[in-house]
GUKOLSE-484721 format. One line per 2 residues: their letters; for each residue x, y, z of C-alpha. Coordinates in Angstrom, 2 decimals. Last residue first. Layout:
N
a = X,Y,Z  ...
This chain:
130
xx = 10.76,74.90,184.91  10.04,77.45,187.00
xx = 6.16,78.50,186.34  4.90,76.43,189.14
xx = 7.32,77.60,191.59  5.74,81.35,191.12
xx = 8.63,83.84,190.59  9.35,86.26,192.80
xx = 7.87,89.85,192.72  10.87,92.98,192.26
xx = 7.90,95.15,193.07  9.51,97.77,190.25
xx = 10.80,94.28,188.28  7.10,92.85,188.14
xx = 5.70,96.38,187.95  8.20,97.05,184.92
xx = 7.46,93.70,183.32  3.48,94.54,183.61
xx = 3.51,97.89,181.57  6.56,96.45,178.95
xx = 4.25,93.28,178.38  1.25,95.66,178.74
xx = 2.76,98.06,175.81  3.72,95.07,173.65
xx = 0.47,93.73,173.11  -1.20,96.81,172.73
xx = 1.32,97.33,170.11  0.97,93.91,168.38
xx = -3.40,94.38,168.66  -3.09,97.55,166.51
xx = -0.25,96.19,163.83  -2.95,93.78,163.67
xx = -6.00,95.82,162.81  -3.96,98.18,160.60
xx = -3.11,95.20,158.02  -0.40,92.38,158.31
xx = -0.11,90.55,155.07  3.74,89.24,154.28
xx = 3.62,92.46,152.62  2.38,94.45,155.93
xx = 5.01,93.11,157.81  8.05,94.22,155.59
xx = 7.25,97.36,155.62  6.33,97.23,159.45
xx = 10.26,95.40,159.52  11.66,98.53,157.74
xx = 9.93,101.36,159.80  9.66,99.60,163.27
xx = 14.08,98.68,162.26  14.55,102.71,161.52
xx = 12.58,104.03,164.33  14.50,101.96,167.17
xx = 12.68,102.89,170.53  14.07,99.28,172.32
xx = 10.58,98.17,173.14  9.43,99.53,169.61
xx = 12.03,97.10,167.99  11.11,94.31,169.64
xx = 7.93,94.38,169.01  8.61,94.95,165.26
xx = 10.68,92.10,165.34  8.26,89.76,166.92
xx = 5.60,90.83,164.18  8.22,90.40,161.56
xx = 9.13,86.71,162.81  5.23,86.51,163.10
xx = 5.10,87.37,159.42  7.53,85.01,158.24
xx = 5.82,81.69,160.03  7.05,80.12,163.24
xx = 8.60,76.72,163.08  11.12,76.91,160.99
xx = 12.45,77.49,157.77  15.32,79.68,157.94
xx = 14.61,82.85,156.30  14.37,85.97,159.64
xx = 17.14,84.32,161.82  19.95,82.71,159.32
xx = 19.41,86.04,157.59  19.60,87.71,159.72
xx = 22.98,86.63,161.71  24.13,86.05,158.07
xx = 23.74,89.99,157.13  25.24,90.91,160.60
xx = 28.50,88.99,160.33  28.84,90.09,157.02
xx = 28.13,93.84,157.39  30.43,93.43,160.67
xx = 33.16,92.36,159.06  32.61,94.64,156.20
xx = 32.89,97.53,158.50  31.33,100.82,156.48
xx = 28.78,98.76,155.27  27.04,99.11,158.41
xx = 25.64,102.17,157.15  24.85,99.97,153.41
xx = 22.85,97.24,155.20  20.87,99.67,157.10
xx = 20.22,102.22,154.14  18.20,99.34,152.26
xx = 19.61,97.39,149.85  16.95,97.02,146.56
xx = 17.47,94.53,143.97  14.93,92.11,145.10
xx = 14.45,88.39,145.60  15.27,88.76,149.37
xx = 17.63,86.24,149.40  19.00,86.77,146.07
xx = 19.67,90.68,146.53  20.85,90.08,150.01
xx = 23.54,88.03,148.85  24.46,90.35,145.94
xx = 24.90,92.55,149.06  26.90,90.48,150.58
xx = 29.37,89.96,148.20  29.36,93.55,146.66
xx = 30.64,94.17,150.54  33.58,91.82,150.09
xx = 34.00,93.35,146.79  34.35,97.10,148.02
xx = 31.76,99.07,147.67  31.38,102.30,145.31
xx = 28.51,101.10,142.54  26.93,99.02,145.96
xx = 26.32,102.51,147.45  28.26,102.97,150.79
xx = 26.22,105.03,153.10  28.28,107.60,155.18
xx = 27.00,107.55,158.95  25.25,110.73,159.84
């Protein structure tokens, strides 16, 4: 297992970004993510603004379906740690059973139906080129 650097221990590049994610998130709390990739600062940073630039800018869909799309995502690609933290994070920006439900049926047909698509490798319709 990667070493976790605790914010008492990290260097003051990392101390940066954490106090960033501190302020961002309104919390004091830095998940085991942030402090695993700790371990490269450039990469800590680079990741941290790559979030954070994705999952806080305003725009034009809302916090929880960022999560939502995350969480897809992240069951797609069979990562346990980012269904864990981004279902955490769902459920206080107000997701309940019901809709964690519907988002995995959801993405189980996408994944179901993109395999046949790729399996039968079908063309695409000329109406739905754009």
């Amino acid at each position: 297992m990667t070493k976790l650097i605790e914010y008492e221990e990290a260097s003051e590049e990392v101390r940066a970004v954490y106090d960033d994610i501190r302020i961002t998130r309104q919390n004091d709390y830095i998940n085991n993510f942030w402090k695993a990739i700790a371990n490269h600062p450039p990469t800590l940073q680079r990741t941290w603004q790559a979030v954070k630039e994705v999952m806080t800018t305003p725009g034009e869909i809302d916090p929880l379906m960022r999560e939502l799309i995350y969480i897809a995502v992240s069951a797609t690609n069979g990562c346990e740690y980012c269904i864990a933290s981004h279902t955490a994070a769902a459920r206080a920006k107000g997701m309940d059973d019901n809709m964690f439900g519907e988002l995995m049926a959801i993405a189980a047909t996408a994944n179901m139906t993109n395999r046949l698509a790729n399996g039968y490798q079908i063309p695409v319709d000329e109406r739905f080129k754009t």
